[in-house]
C-alpha positions as CSV (number, residue, x, y, z in Angstrom):
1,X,0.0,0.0,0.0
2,X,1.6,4.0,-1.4
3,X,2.4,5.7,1.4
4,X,3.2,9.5,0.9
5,X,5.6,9.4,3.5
6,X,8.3,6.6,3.3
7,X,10.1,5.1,0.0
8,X,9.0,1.7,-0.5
9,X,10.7,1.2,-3.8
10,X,14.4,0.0,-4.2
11,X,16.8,1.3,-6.4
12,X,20.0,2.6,-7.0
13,X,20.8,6.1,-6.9
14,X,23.9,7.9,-8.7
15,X,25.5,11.4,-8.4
16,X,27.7,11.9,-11.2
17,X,29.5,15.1,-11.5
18,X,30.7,14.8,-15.3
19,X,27.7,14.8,-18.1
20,X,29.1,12.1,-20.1
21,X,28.8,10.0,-17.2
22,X,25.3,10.8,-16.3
23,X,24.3,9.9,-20.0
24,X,25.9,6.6,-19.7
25,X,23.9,6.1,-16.4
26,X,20.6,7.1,-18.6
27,X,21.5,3.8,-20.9
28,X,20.8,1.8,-18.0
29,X,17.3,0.0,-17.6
30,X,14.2,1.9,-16.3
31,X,16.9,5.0,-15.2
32,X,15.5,8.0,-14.3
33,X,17.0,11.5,-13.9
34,X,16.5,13.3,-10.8
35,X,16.5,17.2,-10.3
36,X,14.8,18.7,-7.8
37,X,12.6,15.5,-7.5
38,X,9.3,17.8,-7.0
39,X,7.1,15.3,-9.4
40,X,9.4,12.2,-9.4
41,X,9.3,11.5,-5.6
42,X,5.9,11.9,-4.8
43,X,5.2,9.6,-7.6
44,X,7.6,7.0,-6.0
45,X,6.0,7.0,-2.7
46,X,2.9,6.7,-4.8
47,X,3.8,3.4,-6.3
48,X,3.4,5.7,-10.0
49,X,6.8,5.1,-10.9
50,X,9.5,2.1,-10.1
51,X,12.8,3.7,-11.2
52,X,15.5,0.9,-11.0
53,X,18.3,3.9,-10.9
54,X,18.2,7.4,-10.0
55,X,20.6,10.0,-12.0
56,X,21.1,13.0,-9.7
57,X,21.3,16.0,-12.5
58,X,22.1,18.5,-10.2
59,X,25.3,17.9,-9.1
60,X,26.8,17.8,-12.8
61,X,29.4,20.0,-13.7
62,X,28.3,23.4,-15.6
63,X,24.5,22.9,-15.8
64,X,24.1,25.2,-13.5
65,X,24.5,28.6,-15.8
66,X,21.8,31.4,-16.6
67,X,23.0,32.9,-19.4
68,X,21.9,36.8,-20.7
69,X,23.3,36.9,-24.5
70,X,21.3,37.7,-27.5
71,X,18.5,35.1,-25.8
72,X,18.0,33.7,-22.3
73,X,19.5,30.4,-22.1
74,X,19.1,28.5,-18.6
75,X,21.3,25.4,-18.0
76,X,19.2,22.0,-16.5
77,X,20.7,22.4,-12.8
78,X,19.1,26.5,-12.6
79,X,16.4,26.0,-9.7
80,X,13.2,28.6,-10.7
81,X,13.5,30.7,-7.7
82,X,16.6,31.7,-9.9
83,X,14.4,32.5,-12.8
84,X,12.0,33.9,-10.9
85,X,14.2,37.0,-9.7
86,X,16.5,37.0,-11.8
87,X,16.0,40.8,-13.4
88,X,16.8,40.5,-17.0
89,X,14.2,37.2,-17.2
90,X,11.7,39.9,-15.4
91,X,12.5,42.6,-17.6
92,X,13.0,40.8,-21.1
93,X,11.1,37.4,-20.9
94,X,7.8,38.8,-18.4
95,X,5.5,36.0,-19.0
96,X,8.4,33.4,-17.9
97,X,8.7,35.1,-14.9
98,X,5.1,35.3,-14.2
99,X,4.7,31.7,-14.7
100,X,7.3,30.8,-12.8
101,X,6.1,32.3,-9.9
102,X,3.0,30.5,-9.7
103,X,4.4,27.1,-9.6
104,X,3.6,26.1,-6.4
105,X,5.3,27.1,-3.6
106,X,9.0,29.1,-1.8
107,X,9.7,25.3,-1.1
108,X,8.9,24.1,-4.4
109,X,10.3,26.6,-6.2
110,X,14.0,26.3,-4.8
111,X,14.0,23.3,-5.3
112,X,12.7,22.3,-9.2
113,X,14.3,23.1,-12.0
114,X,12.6,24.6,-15.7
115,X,14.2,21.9,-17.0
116,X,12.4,19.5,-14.9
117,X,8.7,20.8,-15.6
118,X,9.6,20.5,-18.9
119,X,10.4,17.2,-19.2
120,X,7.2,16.5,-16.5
121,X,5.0,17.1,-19.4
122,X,2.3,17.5,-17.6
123,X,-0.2,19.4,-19.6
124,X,-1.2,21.8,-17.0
125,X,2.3,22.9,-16.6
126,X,2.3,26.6,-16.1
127,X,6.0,27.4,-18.2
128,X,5.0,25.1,-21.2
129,X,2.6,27.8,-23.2
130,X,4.6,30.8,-22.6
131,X,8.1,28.5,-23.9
132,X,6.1,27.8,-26.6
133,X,4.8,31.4,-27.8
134,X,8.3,32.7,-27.0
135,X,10.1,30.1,-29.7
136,X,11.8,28.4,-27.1
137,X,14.2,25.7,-27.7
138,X,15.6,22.6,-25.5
139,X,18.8,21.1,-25.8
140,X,19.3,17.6,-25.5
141,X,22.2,15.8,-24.7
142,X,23.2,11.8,-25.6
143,X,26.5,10.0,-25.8
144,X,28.1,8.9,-29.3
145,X,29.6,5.4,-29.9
146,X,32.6,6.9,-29.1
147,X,32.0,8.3,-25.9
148,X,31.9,12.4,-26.5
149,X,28.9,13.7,-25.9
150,X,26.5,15.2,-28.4
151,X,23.5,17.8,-28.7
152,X,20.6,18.2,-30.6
153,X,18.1,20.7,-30.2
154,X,14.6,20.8,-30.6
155,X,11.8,23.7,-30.8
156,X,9.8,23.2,-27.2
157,X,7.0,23.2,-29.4
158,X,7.6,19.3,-30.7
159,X,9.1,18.1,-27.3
160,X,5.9,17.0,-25.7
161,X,4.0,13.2,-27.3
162,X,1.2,13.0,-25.0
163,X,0.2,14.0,-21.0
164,X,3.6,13.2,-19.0
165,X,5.3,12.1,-22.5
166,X,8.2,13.6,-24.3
167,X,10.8,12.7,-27.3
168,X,13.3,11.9,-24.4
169,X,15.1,8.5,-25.0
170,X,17.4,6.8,-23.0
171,X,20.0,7.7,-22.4
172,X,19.1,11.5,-23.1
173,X,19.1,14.5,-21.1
174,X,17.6,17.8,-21.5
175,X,20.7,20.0,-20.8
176,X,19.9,23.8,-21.7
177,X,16.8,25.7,-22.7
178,X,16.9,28.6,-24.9
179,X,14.2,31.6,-25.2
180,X,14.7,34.6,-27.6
181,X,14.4,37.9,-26.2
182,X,11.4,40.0,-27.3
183,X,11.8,42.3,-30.5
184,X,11.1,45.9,-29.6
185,X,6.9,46.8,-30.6
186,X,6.7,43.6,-28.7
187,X,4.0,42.4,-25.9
188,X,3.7,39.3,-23.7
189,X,1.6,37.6,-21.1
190,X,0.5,34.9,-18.9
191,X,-2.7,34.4,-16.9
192,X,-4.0,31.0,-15.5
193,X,-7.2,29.7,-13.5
194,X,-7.2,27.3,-10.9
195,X,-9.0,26.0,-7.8
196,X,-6.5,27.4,-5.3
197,X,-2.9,29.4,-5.3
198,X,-1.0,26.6,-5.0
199,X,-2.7,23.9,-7.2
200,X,-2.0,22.9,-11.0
201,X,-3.9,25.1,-13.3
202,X,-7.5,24.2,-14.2
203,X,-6.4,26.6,-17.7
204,X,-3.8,29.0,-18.5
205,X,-2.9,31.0,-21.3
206,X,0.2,32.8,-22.7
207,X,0.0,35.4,-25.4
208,X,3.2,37.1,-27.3
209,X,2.1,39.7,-30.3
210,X,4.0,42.6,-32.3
211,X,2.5,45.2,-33.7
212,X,3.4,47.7,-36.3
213,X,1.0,51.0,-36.0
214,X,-2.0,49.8,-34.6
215,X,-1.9,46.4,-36.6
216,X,-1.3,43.4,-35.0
217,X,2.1,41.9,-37.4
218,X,2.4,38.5,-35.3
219,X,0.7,36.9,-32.5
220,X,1.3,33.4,-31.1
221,X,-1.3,31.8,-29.0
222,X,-1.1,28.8,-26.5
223,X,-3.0,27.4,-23.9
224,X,-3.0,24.4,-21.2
225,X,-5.0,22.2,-19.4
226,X,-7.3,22.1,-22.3
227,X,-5.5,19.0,-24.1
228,X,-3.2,16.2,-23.8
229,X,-0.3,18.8,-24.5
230,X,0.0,22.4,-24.1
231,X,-1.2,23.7,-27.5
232,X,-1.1,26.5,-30.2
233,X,-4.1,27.9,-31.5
234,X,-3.0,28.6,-35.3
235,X,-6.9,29.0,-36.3
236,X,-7.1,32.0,-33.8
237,X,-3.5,33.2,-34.4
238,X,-4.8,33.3,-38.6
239,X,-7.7,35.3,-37.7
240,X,-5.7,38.1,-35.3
241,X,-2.5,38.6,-37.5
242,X,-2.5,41.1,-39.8
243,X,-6.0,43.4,-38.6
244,X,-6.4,46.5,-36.6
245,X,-6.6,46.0,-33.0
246,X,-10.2,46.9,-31.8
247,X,-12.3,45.5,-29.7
248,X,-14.5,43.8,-31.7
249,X,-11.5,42.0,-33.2
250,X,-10.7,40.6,-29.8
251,X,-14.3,39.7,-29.4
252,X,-13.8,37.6,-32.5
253,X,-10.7,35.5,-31.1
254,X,-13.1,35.3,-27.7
255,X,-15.7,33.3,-29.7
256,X,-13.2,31.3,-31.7
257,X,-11.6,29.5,-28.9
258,X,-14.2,28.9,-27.0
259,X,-16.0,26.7,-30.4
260,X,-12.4,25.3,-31.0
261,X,-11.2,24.2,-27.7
262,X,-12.2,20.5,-26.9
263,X,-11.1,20.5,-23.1
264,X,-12.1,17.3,-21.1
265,X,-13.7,16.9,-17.8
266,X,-11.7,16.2,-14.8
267,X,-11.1,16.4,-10.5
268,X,-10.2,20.3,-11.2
269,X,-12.8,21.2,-13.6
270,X,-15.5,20.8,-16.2
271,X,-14.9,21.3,-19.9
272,X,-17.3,23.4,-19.9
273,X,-15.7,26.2,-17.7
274,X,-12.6,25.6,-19.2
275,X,-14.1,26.8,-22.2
276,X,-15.5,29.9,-21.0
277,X,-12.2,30.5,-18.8
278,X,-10.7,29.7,-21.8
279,X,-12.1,32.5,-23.6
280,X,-11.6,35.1,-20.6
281,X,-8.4,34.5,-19.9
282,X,-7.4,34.8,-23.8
283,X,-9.4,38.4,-24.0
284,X,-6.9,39.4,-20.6
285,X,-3.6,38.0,-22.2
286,X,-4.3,39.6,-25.3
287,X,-5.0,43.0,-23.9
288,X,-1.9,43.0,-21.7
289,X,0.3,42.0,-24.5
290,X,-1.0,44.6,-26.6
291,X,-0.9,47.3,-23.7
292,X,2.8,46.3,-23.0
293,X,3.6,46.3,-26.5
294,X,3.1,50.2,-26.6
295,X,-0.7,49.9,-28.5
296,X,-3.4,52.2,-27.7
């Protein structure tokens, strides 16, 4: 019987220091990584998950870097109380910030990692529609045959396969995310619903746009807790891009998301109000965006 107190499961735990060897570590069977363990362990003392090895990430050498160049680019080992104050993610990337700091709590936060609720997948996750209106990308790390260590990287966009499913194989490793810095005439935003302050989202919704004048040039549209992955609404995005802000425009978007959106019904809410939060919370993104953005 799960017990959310004690550890019932055996297995072996590691704490490499050197990357190459964590990735050989990965190869092994049923090997999990382990950051800040926010998700993972309560899923253990849950009997949810039966690692056979443990891989702790955070102890590897130079993963632990948040780096301000012409984009943001946070190592795996950067804990999101880092992210979370950190000034230039405030002042260039606002929406990460925003949703960082509503991931659950002080304790939680210094301890998890970005990296982490990526690779979670859970399609409530509260970073994974801003990441994906920003462009983001992930780096991902593996070992070739001959024992150097190589990196491909992916658009956060195609990273998630299904709720709590990735393209992670063994022996892979999310190493580095990387999120271009807003062009100037440029907005942003995050809101989210849920039950309580601390719980998983029952939707939220991030929002980046530029304009040009009083024209909307580009907007990019994603929401969560509405499907098994975060997702883009290119339908609505069509409709927006290219037209005179107004409010009858908005009022357009309003009514095409909540027709499109086929949310589900769940413990944390109906599809119903989903769709309608849906809908609200879009009308409040897209209005702060625009408002940041310099538009009138």
């Amino acid at each position: 019987m799960s017990n959310s107190r004690i550890i019932t499961t055996d297995f072996d735990y590691y704490a490499p220091e050197e990357l190459s060897e964590a990735l050989k570590l990965l190869t092994r069977e049923d090997a999990r990584p382990l950051a800040g363990g926010t998700d993972l362990i309560n899923n253990i003392k849950m009997d949810n998950a039966e690692p056979k090895s443990l891989v702790y990430t955070l102890g590897i050498k130079g993963l632990d870097f948040l780096r301000v160049t012409g984009f943001l680019e946070i190592g795996a080992a950067v804990i999101l109380v880092d992210i979370e104050h950190n000034t230039s993610v405030v002042r260039k990337c606002p929406a990460l910030a925003a949703a960082v700091n509503v991931i659950g709590g002080t304790q939680i936060r210094n301890m998890a990692t970005l990296a982490g609720n990526i690779c979670n997948a859970s399609p409530g996750a509260d970073t994974l529609p801003v990441l994906m209106v920003l462009k983001s990308e992930v780096d991902i790390s593996s070992l070739k045959e001959d024992g150097t260590v190589t990196v491909k990287t992916v658009s956060v966009e195609n990273f998630f396969t299904g709720p709590k499913k990735t393209i992670i194989n063994p022996g892979e490793l999310v190493t580095a995310i990387r999120v271009p810095f807003a062009k100037t005439g440029s907005g942003q935003s995050f809101k989210r619903v849920s039950r309580v302050g601390l719980d998983i989202a029952k939707v939220n919704c991030a929002v980046y746009l530029e304009r040009d004048g009083n024209k909307l040039c580009t907007i990019r549209i994603a929401f969560g807790s509405v499907a098994p992955t975060p997702v883009r609404l290119g339908t609505v995005e069509d409709l927006l891009t290219g037209e005179e802000m107004s409010e009858k425009l908005i009022s357009s978007a309003v009514e095409k998301v909540a027709r499109e959106l086929r949310p589900i019904d769940d413990v944390r809410s109906t599809a119903e109000y989903r769709k309608r939060v849906a809908a609200v919370l879009l009308r409040d993104a897209v209005t702060e965006a625009w408002a940041q953005s310099g538009g009138r």
